[in-house]
NUZA-474359 format. One record per residue (C-alpha): x, y, z; residue number from 0. Coordinates in Angstrom, 3 decimals, padded with zeros to 6 digits. Last residue first. Layout:
N
+----------+----------+----------+-----+
!        x !        y !        z ! num !
+----------+----------+----------+-----+
!        X !        Y !        Z ! NUM !
...
+----------+----------+----------+-----+
END
This chain:
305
+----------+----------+----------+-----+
!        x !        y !        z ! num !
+----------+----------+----------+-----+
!  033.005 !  008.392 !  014.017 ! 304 !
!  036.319 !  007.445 !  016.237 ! 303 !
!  034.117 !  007.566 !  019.039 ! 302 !
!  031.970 !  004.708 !  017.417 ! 301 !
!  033.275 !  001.640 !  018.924 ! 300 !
!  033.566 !  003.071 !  022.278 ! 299 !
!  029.801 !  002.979 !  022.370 ! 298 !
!  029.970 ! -001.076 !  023.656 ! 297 !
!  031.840 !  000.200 !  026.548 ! 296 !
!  029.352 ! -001.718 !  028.446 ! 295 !
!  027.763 !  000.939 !  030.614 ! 294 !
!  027.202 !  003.017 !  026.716 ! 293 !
!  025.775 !  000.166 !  025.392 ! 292 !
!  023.457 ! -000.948 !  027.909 ! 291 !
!  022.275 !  002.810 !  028.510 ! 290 !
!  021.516 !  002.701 !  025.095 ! 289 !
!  019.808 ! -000.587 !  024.716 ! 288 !
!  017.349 !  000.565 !  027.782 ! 287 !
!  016.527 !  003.662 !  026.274 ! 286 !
!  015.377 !  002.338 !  023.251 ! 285 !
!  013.556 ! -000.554 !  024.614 ! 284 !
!  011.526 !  001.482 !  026.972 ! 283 !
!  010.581 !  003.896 !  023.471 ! 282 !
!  009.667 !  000.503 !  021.687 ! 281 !
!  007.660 ! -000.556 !  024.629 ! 280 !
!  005.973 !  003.002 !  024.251 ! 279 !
!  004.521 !  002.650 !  021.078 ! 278 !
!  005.818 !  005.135 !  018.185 ! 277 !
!  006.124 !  004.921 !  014.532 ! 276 !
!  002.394 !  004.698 !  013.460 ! 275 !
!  001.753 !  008.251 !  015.099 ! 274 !
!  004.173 !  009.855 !  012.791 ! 273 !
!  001.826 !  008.689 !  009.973 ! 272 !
! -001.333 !  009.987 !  012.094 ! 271 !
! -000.018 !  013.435 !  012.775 ! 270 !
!  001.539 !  013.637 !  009.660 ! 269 !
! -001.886 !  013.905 !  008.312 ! 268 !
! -003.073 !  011.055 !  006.307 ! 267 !
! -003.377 !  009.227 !  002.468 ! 266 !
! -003.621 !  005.935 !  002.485 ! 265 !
! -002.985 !  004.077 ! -001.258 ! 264 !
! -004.136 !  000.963 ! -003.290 ! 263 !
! -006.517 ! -000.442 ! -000.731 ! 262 !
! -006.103 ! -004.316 !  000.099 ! 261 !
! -008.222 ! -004.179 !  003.382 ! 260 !
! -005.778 ! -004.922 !  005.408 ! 259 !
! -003.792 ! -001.567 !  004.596 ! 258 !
! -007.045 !  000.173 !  005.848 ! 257 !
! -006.826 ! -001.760 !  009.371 ! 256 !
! -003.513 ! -000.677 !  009.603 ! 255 !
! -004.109 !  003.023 !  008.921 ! 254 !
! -007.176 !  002.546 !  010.985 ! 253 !
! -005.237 !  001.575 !  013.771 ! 252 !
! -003.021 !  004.557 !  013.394 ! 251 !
! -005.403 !  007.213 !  013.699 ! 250 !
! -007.519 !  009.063 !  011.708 ! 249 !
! -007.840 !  008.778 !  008.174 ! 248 !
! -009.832 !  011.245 !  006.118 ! 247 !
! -008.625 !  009.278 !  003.010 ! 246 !
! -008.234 !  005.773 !  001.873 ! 245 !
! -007.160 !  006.271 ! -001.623 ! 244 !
! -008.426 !  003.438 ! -004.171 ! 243 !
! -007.136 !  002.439 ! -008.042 ! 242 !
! -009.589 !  003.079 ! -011.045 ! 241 !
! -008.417 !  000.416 ! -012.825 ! 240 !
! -011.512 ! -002.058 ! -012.726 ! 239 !
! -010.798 ! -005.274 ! -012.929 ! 238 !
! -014.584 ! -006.458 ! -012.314 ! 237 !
! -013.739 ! -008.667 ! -009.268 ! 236 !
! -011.342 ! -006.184 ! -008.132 ! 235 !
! -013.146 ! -003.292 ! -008.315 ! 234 !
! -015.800 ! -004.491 ! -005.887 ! 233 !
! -013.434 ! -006.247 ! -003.261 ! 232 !
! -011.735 ! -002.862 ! -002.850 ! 231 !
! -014.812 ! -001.017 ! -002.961 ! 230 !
! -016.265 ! -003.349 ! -000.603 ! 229 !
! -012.911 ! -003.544 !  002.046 ! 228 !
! -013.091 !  000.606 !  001.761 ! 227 !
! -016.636 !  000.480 !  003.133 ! 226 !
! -015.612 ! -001.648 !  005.477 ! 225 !
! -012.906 !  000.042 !  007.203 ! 224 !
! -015.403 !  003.477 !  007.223 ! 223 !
! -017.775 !  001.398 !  009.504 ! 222 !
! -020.689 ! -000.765 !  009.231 ! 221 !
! -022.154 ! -000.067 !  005.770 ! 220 !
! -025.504 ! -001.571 !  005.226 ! 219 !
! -026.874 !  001.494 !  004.448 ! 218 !
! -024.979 !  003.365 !  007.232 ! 217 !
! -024.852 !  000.460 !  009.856 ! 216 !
! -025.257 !  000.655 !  014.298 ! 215 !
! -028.753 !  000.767 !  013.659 ! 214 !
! -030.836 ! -000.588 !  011.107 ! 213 !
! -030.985 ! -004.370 !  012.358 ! 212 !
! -032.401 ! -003.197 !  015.768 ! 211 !
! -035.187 ! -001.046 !  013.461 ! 210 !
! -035.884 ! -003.835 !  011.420 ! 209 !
! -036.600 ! -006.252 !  014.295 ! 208 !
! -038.814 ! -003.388 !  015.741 ! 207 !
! -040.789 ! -002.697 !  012.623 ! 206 !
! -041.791 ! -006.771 !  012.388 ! 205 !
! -041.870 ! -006.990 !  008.304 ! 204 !
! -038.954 ! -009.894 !  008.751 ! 203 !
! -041.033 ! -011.134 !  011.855 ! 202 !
! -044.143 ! -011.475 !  010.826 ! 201 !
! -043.101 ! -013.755 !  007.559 ! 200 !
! -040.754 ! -015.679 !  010.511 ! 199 !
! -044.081 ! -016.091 !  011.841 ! 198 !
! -044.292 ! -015.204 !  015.660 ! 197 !
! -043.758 ! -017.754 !  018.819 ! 196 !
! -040.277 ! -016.860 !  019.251 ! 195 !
! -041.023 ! -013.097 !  019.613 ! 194 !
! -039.720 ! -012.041 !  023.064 ! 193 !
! -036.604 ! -014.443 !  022.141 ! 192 !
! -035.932 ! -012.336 !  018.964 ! 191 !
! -035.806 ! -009.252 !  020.518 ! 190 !
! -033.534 ! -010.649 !  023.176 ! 189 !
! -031.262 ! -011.720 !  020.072 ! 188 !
! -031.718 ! -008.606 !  018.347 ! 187 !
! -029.713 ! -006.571 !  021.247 ! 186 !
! -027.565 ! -009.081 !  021.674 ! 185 !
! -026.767 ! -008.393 !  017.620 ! 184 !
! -026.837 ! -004.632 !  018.219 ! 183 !
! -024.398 ! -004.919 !  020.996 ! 182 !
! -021.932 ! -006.996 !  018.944 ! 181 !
! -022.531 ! -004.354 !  016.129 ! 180 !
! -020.864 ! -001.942 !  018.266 ! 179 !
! -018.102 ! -003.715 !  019.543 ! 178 !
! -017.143 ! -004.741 !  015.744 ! 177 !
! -017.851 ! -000.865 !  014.471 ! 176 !
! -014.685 !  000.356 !  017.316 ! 175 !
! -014.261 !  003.608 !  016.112 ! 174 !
! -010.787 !  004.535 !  017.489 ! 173 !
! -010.944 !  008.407 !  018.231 ! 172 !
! -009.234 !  011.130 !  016.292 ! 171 !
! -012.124 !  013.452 !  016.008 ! 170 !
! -013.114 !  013.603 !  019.533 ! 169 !
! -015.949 !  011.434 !  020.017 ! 168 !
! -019.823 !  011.301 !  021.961 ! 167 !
! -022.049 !  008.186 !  020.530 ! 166 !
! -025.299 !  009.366 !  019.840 ! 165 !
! -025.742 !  006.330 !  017.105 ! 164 !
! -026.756 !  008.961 !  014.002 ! 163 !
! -023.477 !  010.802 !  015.101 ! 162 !
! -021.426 !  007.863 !  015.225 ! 161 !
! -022.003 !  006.658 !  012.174 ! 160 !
! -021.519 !  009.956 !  010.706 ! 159 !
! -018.339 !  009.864 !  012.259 ! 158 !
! -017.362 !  006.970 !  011.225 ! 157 !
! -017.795 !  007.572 !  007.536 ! 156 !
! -015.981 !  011.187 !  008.500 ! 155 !
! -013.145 !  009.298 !  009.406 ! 154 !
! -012.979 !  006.747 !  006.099 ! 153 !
! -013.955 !  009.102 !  003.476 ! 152 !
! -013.272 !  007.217 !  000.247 ! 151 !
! -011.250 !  008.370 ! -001.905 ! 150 !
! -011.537 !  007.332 ! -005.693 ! 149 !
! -008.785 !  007.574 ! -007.870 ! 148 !
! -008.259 !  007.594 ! -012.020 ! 147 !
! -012.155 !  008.171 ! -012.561 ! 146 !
! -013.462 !  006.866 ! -015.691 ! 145 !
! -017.289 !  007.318 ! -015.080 ! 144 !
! -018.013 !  004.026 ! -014.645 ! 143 !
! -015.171 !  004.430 ! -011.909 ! 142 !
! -017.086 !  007.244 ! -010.197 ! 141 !
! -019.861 !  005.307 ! -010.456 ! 140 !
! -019.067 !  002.249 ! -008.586 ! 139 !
! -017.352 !  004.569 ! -005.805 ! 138 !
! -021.041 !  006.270 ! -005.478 ! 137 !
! -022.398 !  002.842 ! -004.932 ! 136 !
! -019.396 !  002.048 ! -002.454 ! 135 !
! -020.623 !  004.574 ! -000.455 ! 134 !
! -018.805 !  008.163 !  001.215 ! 133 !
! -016.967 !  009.144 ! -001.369 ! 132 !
! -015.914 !  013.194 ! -001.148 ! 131 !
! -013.461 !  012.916 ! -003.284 ! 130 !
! -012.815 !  011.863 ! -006.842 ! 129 !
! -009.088 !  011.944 ! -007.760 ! 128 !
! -009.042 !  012.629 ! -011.545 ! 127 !
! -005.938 !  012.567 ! -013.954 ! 126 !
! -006.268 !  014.686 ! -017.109 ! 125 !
! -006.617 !  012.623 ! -020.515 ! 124 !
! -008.669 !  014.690 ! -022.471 ! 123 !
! -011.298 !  011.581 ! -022.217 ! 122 !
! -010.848 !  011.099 ! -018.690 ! 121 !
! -011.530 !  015.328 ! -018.310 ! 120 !
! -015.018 !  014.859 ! -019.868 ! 119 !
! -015.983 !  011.856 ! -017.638 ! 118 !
! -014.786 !  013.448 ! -014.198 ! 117 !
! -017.050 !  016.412 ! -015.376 ! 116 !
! -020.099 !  014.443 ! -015.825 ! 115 !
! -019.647 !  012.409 ! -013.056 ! 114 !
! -019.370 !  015.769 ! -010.869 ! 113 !
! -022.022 !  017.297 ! -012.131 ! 112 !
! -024.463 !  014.302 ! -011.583 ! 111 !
! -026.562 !  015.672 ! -008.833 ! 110 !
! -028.160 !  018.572 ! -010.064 ! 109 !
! -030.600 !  019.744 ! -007.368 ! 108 !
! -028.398 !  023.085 ! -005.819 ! 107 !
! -030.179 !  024.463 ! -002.462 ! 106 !
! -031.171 !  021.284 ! -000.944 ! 105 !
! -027.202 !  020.033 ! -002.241 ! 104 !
! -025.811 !  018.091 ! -004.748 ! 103 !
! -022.552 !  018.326 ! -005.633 ! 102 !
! -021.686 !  014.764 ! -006.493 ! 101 !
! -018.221 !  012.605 ! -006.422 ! 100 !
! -016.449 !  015.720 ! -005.898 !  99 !
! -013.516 !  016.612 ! -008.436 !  98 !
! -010.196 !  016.802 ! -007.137 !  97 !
! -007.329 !  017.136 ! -009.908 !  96 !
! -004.099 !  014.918 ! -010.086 !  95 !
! -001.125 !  017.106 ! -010.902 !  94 !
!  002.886 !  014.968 ! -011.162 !  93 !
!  004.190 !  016.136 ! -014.517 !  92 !
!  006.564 !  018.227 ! -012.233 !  91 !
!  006.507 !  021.730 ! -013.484 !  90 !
!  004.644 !  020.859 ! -016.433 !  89 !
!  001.554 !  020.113 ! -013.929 !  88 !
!  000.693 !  023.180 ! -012.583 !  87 !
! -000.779 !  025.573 ! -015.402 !  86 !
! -002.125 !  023.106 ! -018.037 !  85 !
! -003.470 !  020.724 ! -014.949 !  84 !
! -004.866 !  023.763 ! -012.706 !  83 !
! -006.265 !  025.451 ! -015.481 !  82 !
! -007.753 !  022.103 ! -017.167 !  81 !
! -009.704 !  021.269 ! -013.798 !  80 !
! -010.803 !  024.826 ! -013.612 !  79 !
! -012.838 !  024.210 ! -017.288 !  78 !
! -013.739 !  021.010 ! -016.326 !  77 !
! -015.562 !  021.908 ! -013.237 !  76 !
! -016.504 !  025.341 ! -014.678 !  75 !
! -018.477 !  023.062 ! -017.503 !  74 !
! -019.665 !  020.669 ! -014.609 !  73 !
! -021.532 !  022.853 ! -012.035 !  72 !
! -020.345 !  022.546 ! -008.531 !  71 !
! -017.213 !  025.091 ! -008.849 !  70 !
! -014.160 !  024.779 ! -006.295 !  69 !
! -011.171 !  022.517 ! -007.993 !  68 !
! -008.776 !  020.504 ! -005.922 !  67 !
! -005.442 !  019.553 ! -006.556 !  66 !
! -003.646 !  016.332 ! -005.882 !  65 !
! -000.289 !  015.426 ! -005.496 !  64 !
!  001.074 !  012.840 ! -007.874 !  63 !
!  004.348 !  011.415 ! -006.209 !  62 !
!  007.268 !  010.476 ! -008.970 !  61 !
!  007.867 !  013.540 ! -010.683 !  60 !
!  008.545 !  015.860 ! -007.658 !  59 !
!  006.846 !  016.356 ! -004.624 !  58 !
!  008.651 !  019.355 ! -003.654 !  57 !
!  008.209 !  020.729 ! -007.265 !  56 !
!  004.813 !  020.456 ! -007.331 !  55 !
!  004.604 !  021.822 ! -003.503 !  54 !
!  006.175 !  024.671 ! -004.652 !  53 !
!  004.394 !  025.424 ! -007.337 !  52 !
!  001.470 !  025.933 ! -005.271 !  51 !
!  003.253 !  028.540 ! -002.893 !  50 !
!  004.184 !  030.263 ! -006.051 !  49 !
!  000.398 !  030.408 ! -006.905 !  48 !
! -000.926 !  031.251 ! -003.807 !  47 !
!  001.698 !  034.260 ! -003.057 !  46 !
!  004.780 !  034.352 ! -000.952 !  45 !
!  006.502 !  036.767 !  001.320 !  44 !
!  007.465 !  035.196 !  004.661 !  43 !
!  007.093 !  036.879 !  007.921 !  42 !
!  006.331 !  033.845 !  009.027 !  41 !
!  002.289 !  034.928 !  009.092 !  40 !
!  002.568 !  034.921 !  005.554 !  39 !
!  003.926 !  031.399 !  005.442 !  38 !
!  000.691 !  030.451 !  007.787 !  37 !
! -001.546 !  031.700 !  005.683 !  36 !
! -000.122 !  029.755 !  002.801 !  35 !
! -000.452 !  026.796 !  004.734 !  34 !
! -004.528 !  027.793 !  005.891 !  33 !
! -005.011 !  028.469 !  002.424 !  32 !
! -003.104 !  025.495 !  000.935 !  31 !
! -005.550 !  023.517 !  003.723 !  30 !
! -008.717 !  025.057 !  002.823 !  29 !
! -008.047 !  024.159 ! -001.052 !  28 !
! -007.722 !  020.891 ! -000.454 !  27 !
! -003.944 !  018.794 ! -000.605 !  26 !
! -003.390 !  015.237 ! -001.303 !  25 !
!  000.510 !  014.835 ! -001.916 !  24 !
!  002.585 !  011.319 ! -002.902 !  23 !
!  004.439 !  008.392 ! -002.644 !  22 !
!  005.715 !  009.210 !  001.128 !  21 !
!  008.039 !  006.707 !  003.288 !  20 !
!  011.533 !  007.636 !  002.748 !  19 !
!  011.766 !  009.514 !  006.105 !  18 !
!  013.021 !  012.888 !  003.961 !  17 !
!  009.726 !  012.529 !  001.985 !  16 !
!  007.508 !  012.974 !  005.588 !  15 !
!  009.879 !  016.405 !  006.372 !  14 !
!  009.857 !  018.257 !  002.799 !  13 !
!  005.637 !  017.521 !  003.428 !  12 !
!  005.479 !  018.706 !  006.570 !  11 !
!  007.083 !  021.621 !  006.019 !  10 !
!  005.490 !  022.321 !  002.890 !   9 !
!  001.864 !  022.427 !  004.786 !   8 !
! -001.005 !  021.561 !  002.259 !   7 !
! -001.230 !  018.188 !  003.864 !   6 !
! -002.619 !  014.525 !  003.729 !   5 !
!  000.979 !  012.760 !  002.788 !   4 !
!  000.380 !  009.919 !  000.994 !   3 !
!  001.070 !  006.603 !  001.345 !   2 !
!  001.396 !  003.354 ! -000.875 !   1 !
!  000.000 !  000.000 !  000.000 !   0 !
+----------+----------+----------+-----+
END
């Protein structure tokens, strides 16, 4: 599984390519403005654009980094999709435009835009990394629609799991889906022995039964790990090329959990990445070896370094 660095910050991103891990750049336009912000805040003089090219060039030819446009209709779509390529990519041949899977809204009704769009810029031959996946459905068509990445929204999957459950969580909490659908399944099983002497017709139509089966699931989908695992098992049975970026990742378990799943690429903060290097056993063991060395004489063989 590849990773990418979820970050608009060029600090962060010169730092997480100097460890030799990162294959590439997901960026949004909040978080170049926050980074350029930032710069300007430094005392340093730099403007959107240059700050942009930067992160092309810090990248460099062999880590896409992706670029997101801002219009919900599909002719300005396509038509700031082609700016950012034609002005960004010949520094690095390395841009990969954002296009939502859908911008639908209450306000807005059109709900295919974004297919639309994705479809017109496969045919020119620009790269699209669909965001804003939240179903394997929408996934599906995304990839019908010649998409080059999908990303699914792991965190915010959770999340909205969470919400609908009233479960209270900071945003980088562990969602445990297994635990939860453990308590749903007790849960059905006392339903189920209050109703033994029913009609299994009665009970599939029974509104309680459904309701205990409803919760805990966002259309069937569990957790933010699973719906990755379908998309993954999805395109693979059709051979589909579009390849998969786990985004909106949140901690390290769900890194790991994500790489089980078969996904193509993880993109997180360099909270989360750094995150997956540390356990405290490791930092024990780290101290210990060195005092061990250094009461053994064993450093003595590096003085001459």
């Amino acid at each position: 599984m590849k990773i990418f660095i979820d970050t608009a910050k060029l600090c962060e991103i010169k730092e997480a390519i100097s460890w030799g891990i990162i294959d590439g750049v997901t960026t949004n336009p909040s978080l170049i403005w926050e980074a350029v912000e930032e710069e300007k805040e430094k005392g340093r003089d730099i403007d959107l654009t240059s700050y942009i090219e930067e992160i092309c060039r810090t990248a460099g030819e062999e880590r896409p980094v992706s670029l997101e446009v801002i219009s919900q209709e599909a002719d300005r779509m396509v038509k700031e999709a082609k700016f950012l390529y034609q002005k960004f990519n010949p520094i690095a041949n390395n841009v990969v435009v954002k296009i939502p899977i859908t911008t639908y809204t209450e306000e807005k009704g059109a709900d295919y835009e974004g297919l639309i769009a994705i479809n017109k810029l496969e045919k020119e031959g620009i790269p699209t990394n669909v965001t804003l996946v939240m179903t394997p459905e929408q996934a599906l068509l995304a990839a019908k629609a010649g998409a080059t990445y999908v990303s699914p929204f792991a965190g915010r999957i959770d999340d909205h799991i969470r919400k609908n459950l009233g479960i209270k969580f900071n945003k980088n909490d562990y969602f445990d889906s297994e635990l939860i659908q453990e308590i749903f399944r007790c849960r059905l099983g006392e339903q189920l022995k209050m109703t033994t002497e029913e009609k299994i017709s009665d009970l599939y139509h029974d509104s309680r039964i459904k309701h205990l089966r409803g919760n805990g699931n966002d259309h069937g989908i569990t957790s933010g790990v699973e719906c990755v695992r379908k998309i993954v098992h999805m395109f693979k049975k059709y051979n589909m090329p579009t390849k998969i970026i786990a985004a909106s990742v949140r901690n390290a378990r769900q890194v790991r959990e994500l790489a089980e799943t078969g996904c193509d690429i993880c993109t997180a903060p360099i909270s989360v990445i750094r995150e997956m290097l540390r356990h405290p056993k490791t930092e024990e063991g780290v101290k210990r070896f060195y005092s061990d060395a250094v009461n053994a004489g064993y450093a003595e063989l590096f003085k001459s370094l």
